[in-house]
Each structure stands twice: as C-alpha cells, then as structure tokens.
C-alpha positions in Angstrom: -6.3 7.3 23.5 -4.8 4.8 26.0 -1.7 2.3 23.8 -3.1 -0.5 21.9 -1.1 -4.0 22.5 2.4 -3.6 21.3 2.9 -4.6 17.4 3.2 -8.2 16.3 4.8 -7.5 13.1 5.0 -10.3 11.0 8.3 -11.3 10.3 8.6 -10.7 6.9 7.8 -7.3 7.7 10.4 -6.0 10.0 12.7 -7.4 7.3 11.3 -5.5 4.9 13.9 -2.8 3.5 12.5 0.7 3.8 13.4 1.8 0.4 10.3 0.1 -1.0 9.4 2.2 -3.5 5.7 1.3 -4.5 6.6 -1.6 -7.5 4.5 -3.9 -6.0 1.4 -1.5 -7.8 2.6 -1.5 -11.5 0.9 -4.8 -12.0 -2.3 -3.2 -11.1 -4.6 -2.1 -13.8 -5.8 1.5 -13.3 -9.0 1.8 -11.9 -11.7 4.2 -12.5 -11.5 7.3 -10.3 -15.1 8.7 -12.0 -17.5 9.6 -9.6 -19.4 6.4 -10.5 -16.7 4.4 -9.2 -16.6 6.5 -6.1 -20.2 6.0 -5.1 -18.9 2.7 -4.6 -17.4 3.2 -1.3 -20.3 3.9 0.9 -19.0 1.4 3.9 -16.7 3.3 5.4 -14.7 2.0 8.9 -13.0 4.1 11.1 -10.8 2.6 14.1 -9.3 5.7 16.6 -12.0 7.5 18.2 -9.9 9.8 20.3 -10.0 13.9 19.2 -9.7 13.8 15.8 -11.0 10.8 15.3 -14.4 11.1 16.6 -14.9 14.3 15.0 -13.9 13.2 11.6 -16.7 10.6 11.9 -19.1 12.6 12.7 -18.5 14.0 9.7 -18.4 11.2 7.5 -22.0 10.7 9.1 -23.0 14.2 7.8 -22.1 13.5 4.9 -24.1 10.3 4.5 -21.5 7.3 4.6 -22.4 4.1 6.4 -19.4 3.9 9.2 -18.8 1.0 11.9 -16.1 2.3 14.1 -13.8 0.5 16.5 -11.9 1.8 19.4 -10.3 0.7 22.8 -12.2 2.4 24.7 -15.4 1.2 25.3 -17.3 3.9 26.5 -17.1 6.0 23.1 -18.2 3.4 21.5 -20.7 3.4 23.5 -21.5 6.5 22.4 -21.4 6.4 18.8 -23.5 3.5 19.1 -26.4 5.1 20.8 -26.5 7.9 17.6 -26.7 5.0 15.6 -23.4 4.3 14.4 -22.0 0.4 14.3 -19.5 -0.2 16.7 -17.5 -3.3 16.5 -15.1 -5.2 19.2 -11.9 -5.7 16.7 -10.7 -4.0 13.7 -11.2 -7.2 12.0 -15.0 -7.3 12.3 -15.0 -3.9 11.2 -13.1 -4.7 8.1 -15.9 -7.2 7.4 -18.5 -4.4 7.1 -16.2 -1.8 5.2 -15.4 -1.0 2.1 -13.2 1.7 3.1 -11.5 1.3 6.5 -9.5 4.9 7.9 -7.2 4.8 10.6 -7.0 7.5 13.1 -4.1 6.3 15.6 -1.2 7.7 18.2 1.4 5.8 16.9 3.4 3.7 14.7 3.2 0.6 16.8 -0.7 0.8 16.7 -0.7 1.5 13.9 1.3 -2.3 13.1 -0.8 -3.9 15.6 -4.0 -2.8 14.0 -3.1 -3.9 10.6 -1.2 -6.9 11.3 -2.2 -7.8 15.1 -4.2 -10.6 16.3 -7.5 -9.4 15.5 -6.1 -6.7 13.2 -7.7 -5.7 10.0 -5.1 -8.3 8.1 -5.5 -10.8 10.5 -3.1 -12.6 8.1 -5.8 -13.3 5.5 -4.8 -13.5 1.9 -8.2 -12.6 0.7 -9.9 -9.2 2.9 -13.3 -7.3 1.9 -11.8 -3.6 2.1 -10.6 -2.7 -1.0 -9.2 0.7 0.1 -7.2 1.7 3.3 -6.4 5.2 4.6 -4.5 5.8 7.6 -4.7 9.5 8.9 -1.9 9.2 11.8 1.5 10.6 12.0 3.8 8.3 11.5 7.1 7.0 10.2 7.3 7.0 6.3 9.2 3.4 6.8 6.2 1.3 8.8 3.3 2.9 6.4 5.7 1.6 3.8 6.2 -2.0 5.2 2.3 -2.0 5.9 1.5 -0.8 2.5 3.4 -3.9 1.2 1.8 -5.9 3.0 -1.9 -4.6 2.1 -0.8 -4.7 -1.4 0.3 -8.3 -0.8 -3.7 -9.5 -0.4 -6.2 -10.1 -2.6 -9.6 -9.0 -2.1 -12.9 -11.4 -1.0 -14.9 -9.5 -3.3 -13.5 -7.9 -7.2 -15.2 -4.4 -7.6 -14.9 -3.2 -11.4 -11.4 -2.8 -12.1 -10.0 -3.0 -8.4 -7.9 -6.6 -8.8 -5.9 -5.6 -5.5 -6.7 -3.8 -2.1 -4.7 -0.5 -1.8 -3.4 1.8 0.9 -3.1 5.5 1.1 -0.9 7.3 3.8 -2.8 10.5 4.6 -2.5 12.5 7.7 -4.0 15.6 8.4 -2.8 19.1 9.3 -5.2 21.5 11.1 -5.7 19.9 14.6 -9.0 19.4 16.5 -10.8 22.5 15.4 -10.4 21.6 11.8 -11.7 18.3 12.4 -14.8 19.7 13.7 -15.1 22.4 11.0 -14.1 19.5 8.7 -11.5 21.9 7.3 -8.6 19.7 7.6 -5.7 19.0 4.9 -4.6 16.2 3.9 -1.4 14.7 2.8 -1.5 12.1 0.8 0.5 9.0 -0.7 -0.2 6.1 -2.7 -1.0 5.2 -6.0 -2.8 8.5 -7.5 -5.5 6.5 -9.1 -6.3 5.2 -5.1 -6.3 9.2 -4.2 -8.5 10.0 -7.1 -11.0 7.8 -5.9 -10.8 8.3 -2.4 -11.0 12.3 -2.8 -14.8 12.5 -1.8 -14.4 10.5 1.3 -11.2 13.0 2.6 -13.8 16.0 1.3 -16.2 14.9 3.5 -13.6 15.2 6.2 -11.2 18.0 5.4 -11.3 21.4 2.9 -7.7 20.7 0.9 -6.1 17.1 -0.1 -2.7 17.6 -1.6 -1.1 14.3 -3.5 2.5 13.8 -2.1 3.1 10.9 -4.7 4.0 7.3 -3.9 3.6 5.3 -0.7 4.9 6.5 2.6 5.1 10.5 0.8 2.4 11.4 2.8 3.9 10.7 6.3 6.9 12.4 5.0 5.0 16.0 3.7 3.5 15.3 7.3 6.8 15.0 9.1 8.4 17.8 7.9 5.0 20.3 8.1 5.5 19.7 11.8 9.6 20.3 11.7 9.2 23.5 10.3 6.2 24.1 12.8 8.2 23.3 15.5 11.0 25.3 14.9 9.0 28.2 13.9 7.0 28.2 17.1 10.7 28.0 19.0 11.8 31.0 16.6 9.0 33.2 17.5 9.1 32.2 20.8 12.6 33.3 21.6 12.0 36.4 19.4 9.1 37.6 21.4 10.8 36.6 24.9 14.1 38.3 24.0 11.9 41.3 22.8 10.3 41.4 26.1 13.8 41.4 27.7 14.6 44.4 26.1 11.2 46.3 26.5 9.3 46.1 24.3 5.3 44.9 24.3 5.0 41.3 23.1 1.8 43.2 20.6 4.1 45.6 19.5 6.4 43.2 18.5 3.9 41.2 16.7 2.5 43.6 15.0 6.1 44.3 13.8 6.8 41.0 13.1 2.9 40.2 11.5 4.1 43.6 9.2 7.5 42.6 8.4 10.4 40.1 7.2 9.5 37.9 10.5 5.5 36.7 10.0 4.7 33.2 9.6 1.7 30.9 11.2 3.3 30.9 15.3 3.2 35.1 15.4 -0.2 35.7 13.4 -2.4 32.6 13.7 -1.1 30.9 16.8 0.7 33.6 19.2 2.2 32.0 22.0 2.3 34.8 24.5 -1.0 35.0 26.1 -3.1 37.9 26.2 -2.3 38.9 22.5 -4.6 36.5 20.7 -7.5 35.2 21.2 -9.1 31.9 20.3 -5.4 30.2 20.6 -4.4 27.9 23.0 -2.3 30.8 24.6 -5.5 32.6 25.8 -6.5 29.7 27.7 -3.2 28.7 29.8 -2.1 26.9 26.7 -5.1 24.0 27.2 -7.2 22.4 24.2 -4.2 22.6 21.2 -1.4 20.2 20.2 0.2 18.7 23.1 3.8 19.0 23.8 4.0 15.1 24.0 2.7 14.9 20.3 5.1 17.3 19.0 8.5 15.6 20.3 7.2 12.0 19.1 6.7 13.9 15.9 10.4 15.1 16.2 11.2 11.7 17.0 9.9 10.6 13.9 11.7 13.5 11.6 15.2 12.4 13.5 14.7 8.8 12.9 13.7 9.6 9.3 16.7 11.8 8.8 18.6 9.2 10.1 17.6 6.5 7.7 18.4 8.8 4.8 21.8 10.3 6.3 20.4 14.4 6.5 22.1 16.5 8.7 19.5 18.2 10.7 20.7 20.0 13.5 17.2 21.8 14.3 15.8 18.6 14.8 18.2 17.9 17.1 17.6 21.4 19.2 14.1 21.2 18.9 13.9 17.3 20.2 16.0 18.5 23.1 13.4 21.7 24.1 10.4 19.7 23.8 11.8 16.9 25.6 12.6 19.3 28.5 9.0 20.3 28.4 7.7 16.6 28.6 10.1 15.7 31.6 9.3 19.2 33.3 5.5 17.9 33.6 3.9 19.9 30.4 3.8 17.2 28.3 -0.2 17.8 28.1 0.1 21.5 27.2 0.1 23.0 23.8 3.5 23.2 22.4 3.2 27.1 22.2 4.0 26.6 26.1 7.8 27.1 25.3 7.3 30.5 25.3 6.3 30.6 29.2 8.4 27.2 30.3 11.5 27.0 28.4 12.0 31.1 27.5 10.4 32.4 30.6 8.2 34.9 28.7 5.3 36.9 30.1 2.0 37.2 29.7 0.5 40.3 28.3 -1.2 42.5 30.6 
C-alpha cells in the first residue's frame, strides 16, 4: 500500500515515556466478555486494504459482520464497494459507522497518522463511537503504547453496558497472505484481557489461534521477536544448505537430514529456501508471492530499535539487519526473504 501522510503526533504524545505500563485501565470496571456482550460488536471497520488486509475482510464478511472499510487507494475501494461493502473517504467517517474499527497498516507512522491525523480515527475528539480498537500491523511496542494512551484517554459518544471507556488491543498476525485467505492466521495479542475476551470472535472470524501476550504494546513485542527468530532461522538454514552444497551434497539430502535431525525448524521443512525441493513455497516460484525482503528488515529495524530502548545486546539483530539490508539495496527488496539463499549465499537451485 502506497505511504499514508507522515504522522502528526500530537504533542503530548511524542512526550509520552514508553514505559507506560497500561495504569491508565485500572479505573475501568471489567466488562462482560460473555458471548452476549460480544454480539454487540457487529460494526466492524477495517482501514488497510492492501494483502492481508483485503483478505481478512473478506472474511469478516463471511462471517456476517457489517464492515465499512477505508483505504488510500481508491480503486479497491472501489471494489469492495461494488460486493457491497461500505467504503468510506477517511478513517474518521469510518469510525462513525463502527463499533469495532481494525487496522491493517505498513507502518508505525501510519499507523500515528491514522489514529491521531487530520481526519484520523481520533481526530482529537474527547468523545468517539468505537468502543474497541485493534490494530493488526507490525509495529513498535513504544507507538501502540503512546496510541493506546491516547485511545484510553477518550470517552465514548455512546455507553454500551459496562464499557465506560474505549479500549485498544495491539494484535498482529503471523501466517502471511495464505493464512489470511484460509483465515488461519494467529494472533498476538495485548491489552486489557477483558478487551481480548470480548474481541476473540471477531479475531476467529479472521485467524485459527489468538494467543494473549498480556498488557498493552505485548502484542507488537511477541510479534517482533516471532519475526527475529524467523529471520535468523531462515539465514541459519540458508548458510547450512549453501555450505552443504559446497561440499557436495544435494540440498534434499540435506534436508531431509536436517528435517530428521537436531537442525529442523519452520525455514528447512515448511519454507525451504532452495528451489526445487518444495513445493507450494515461495522458492518454487523464483521466490515471488511470500514475505518481502523489505518487510523483514523494517521488522529488524523495529527489534533493534526495541532492543535499544531496553539496553539488550543483540548481535543477530545486528547481522541479520545488515543481510537483509544488502538484499534491499541489491534490488530484491520485493522478493521473499528466503531469497538469501540464492542472493547473499549464492546457493543453487535443485535440479
């Protein structure tokens, strides 16, 4: 999806300090996660219609929610609107038909600028009709923490049973575009638990597993760290199967060694980067159609930075920033990030 206007944080939000650690919620009385209360949120927006996005609303339309979505570009919107879906110019308007608005969004800066923008869903109101936000990207645990403090900060237009204040969950996902279709994604989620309680049968409708991470901004962290170790194993592997070429062996024999032995994990038996040993990966199809190089050094970015802020000595971070940025530069930024194994290791395919 093309960038969003830059943030216009408010001020009192870049000064907010990042240790925020969810107080702001003890005042709240606990509200009712029974199914009763649930049925409740049957207006559900959805602002990011790029590939996850659009196919997580087509599955919230499966499963029978009202959704108006919002996105930059015009012509999906288009789209949805002709299978009769609401589409709506601003995240504001679409907070005015939601109960329930999910963000789906490449960044931390849009993220801001959708919230606390112009014509974002704030709009820097006191009183807003959503009483529940959820926002699905990857970013850093410190702005879903400042923007959490700021949703927290509003009251809502409209009290529904015990809900005296508008809440947000941080909850990105893990499983990519074909999950999204499948709606077989997992969640990550932070945020009050009582708010995750009740959301549950919206992220169902979306996604097979929902795991609670605890409070606000836990979420982006579970989701920052999933993609560390995913990063590094895919490097691992990588090297281990180049090196093993090198010497002479078959890149399937080694697999099936390592897929047998002390060395499996997710890159060597359900994402193979050497093409021609698995199929249905992006590695059969000249590493098109997975998770973009690009995506995986801004999520490396945002483990460094978050290390950073805590004062964690990560030296993989560091290594892996450093391959994937070579990657970007060297003009693959738009290939899966299983293209190390050809472009930074100089492996083979299997013939």
């Amino acid at each position: 999806m093309a960038a969003i206007r830059r943030a216009q944080s408010l001020l009192s939000l870049t000064k907010f300090k990042t240790n925020f650690v969810s107080a702001s919620y003890l005042s709240l009385r606990r509200f009712s996660s029974s199914s009763q209360n649930s049925k409740q949120f049957q207006n559900v927006g959805f602002i990011g219609l790029g590939n996850m996005g659009s196919r997580m609303v087509n599955n919230l339309v499966k499963a029978g929610y009202n959704v108006t979505v919002h996105d930059i570009n015009r012509d999906v919107m288009k789209m949805f609107a002709q299978l009769g879906v609401s589409a709506r110019d601003t995240p504001y308007e679409v907070a005015q038909d939601s109960q329930v608005v999910i963000t789906m969004l490449p960044s931390s800066s849009h993220v801001m600028d959708v919230y606390t923008g112009r014509n974002g869903l704030l709009r820097g109101e006191n009183a807003i009709r959503p009483a529940l936000f959820i926002d699905s990207s990857t970013i850093d645990p410190q702005t879903t923490r400042k923007i959490s403090f700021a949703v927290s900060n509003c009251n809502l237009k409209e009290k529904r049973d015990n809900w005296e204040k508008p809440v947000m969950l941080d909850a990105p996902v893990s499983g990519g575009v074909l999950a999204a279709e499948a709606s077989t994604l997992t969640f990550m989620v932070g945020g009050p638990e009582d708010a995750y309680l009740a959301a549950r049968p919206i992220l169902q409708s979306m996604g097979r597993t929902s795991i609670y991470c605890g409070g606000s901004g836990n979420g982006s962290a579970a989701k920052i760290c999933n993609n560390l170790a995913m990063a590094v194993s895919m490097l691992g592997t990588s090297e281990a199967l180049a090196l093993g070429q090198s010497l002479g062996i078959s890149a399937s024999t080694l697999t099936e060694v390592l897929n047998t032995s002390s060395g499996r994990c997710w890159s060597s038996d359900a994402y193979n980067p050497v093409p021609g040993v698995m199929k249905g990966v992006p590695s059969s199809r000249d590493y098109n159609g997975g998770f973009a190089s690009k995506l995986m050094a801004k999520d490396l970015n945002l483990a460094a930075a978050s290390a950073e802020e805590v004062g964690h000595k990560s030296p993989l971070i560091s290594k892996a920033q450093e391959i994937y940025k070579k990657m970007c530069e060297e003009g693959h930024e738009r290939k899966d990030f299983s293209c190390v194994f050809r472009h930074f290791y100089n492996g083979k395919d299997e013939v």
